[in-house]
N, C-alpha and C positions, 0 to 999 in steps of 0.2 A: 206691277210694283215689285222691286226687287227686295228680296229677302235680308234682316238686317244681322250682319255676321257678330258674333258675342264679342263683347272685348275683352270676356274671362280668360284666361288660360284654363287648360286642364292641370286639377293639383296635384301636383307628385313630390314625393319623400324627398329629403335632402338627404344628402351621405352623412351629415351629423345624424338625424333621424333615425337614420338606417343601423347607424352605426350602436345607438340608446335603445333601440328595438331591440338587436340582437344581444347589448350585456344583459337584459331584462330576461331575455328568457334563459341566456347562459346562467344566471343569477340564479333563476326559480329552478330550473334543473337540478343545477348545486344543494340547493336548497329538498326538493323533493324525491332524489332517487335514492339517498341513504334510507328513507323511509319506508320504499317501496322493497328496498331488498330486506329490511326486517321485516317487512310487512311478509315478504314469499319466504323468508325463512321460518315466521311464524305457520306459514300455512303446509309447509313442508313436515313439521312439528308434529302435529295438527295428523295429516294424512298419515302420520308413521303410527301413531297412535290410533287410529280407524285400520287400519290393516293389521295390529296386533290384536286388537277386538274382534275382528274378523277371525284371526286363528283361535282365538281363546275361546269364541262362539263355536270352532267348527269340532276344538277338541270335546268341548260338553258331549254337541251332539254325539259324534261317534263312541263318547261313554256310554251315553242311554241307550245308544242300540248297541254292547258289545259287554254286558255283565257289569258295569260303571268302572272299567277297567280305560286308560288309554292307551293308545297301542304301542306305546315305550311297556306297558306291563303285557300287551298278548303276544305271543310267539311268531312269530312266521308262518306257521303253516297256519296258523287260524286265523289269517288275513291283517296282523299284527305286525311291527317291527320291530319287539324287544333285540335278537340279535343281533340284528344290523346295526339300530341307532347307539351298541354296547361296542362298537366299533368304531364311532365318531361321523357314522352314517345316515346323513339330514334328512337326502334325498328320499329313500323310503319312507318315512314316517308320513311328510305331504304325499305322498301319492299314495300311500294308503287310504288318506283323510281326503281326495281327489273332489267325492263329490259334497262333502262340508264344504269344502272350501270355493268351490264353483269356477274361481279361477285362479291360474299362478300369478298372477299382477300384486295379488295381495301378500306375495311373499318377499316382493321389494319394499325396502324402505325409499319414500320418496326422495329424500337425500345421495343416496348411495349411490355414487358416483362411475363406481368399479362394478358394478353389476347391473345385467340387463333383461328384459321381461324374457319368459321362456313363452312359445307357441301355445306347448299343452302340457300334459302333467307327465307323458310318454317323455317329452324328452329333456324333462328339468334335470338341472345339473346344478352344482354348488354354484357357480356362476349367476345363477338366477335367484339366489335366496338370500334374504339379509340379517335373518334372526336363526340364534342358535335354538335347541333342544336342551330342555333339563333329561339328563338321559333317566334318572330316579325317580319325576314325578310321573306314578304311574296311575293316581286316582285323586280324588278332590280333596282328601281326606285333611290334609293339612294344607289349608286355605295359602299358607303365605312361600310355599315351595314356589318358586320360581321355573317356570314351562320354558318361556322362552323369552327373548330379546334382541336387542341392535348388538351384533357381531362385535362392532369397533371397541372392545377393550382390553386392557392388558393387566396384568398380573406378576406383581412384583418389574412393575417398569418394563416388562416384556410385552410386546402385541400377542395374543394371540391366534393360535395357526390351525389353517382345516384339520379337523380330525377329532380325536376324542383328548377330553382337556381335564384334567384332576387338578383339582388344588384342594388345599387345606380351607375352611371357611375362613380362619382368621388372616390369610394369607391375602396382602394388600392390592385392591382392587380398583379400576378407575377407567375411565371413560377415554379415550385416543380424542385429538381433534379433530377428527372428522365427523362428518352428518351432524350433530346437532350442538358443534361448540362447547365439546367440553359436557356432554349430557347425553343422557338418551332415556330410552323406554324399556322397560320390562313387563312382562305377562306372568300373572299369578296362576295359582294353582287352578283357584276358584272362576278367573274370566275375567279378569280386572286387569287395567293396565296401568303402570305408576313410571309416570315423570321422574325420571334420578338424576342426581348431582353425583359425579365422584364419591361426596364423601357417603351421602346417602344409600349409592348401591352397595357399598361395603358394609352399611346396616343393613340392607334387604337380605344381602347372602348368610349374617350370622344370624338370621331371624327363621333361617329352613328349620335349624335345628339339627344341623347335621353334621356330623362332623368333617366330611369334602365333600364335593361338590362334584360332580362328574357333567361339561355338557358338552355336546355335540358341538362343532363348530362347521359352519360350511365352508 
């Protein structure tokens, strides 16, 4: 008995079909990627802020083992950076702090575009770091001195440039648009790290109590 052949066809897409397929996912795309990229700049945020915790953790520790001194306050020869970082000198301070820190990954900000992870702590260079040095906070004592932060800002409308930076406290301060839109992060004396606005970081610097401000820049 012969076998009886279907009178179905096989069913396939029409080019209108095809054509309502593909505005639908053009559509949801449209629709989902502005999302996705707040979403990775949320998380980029997020990471800058974990790797500032990381140094403000790594500074404690080497207070407790080092007289509660940080080593912006011990000298050089006593395994310190006061000198150097009085010179706009970033790179010493982390390799002092080498094994706090465990590694140089956590001295990029995840944002930072213009700088790149270093191998080891032998061969960091300003290149690899994204936060500057309070070069005066040399112990906890005053919780709200500012250690360290996101590079990206400027000063009186200027960016500023590697090296060592003085300004007046009241001297107007503010965030570049780079890494976090017009924001960034700061690390306290104490181990904390704060979320700033522009107008904000200009309150965090007259709240040192000092009257300039000296930091490091890499």
């Amino acid at each position: 008995m012969k076998p009886r052949l279907s009178q179905k066809r096989n069913a396939a897409m029409t080019l209108f079909e095809v054509g309502v397929v593909v505005a639908a996912v053009v559509v949801l795309a449209a629709a989902f990627l502005p999302m996705l990229a707040t979403s990775r700049k949320k998380v980029s945020k997020l990471g800058c802020t974990n790797c500032l915790k990381q140094i403000g953790l790594a500074y404690r520790i080497w207070e407790g083992d080092n007289g509660d001194i940080y080593p912006m306050g011990v000298s050089v020869t006593s395994g310190g950076s006061m000198e150097m970082v009085q010179t706009g000198n970033v790179v010493q301070t982390f390799q002092v702090m080498s094994n706090e820190l465990s590694t140089p990954k956590v001295l990029i900000c995840p944002n930072d575009t213009n700088r790149s992870y270093a191998s080891s702590f032998a061969g960091l260079a300003n290149s690899n770091i994204s936060y500057f040095i309070g070069v005066d906070v040399t112990n906890d004592a005053n919780p709200q001195m500012i250690i360290s932060g996101d590079c990206n800002f400027r000063i009186g409308g200027v960016p500023v440039k590697p090296g060592l930076q003085a300004f007046w406290t009241n001297d107007p301060v503010a965030w570049t648009a780079t890494r976090h839109v017009s924001s960034g992060n700061i690390g306290l004396a104490d181990g904390s790290v704060q979320s700033a606005t522009s107008k904000s970081l200009q309150n965090y610097f007259q709240q040192t109590g000092l009257a300039t401000n000296r930091l490091a820049i890499p």
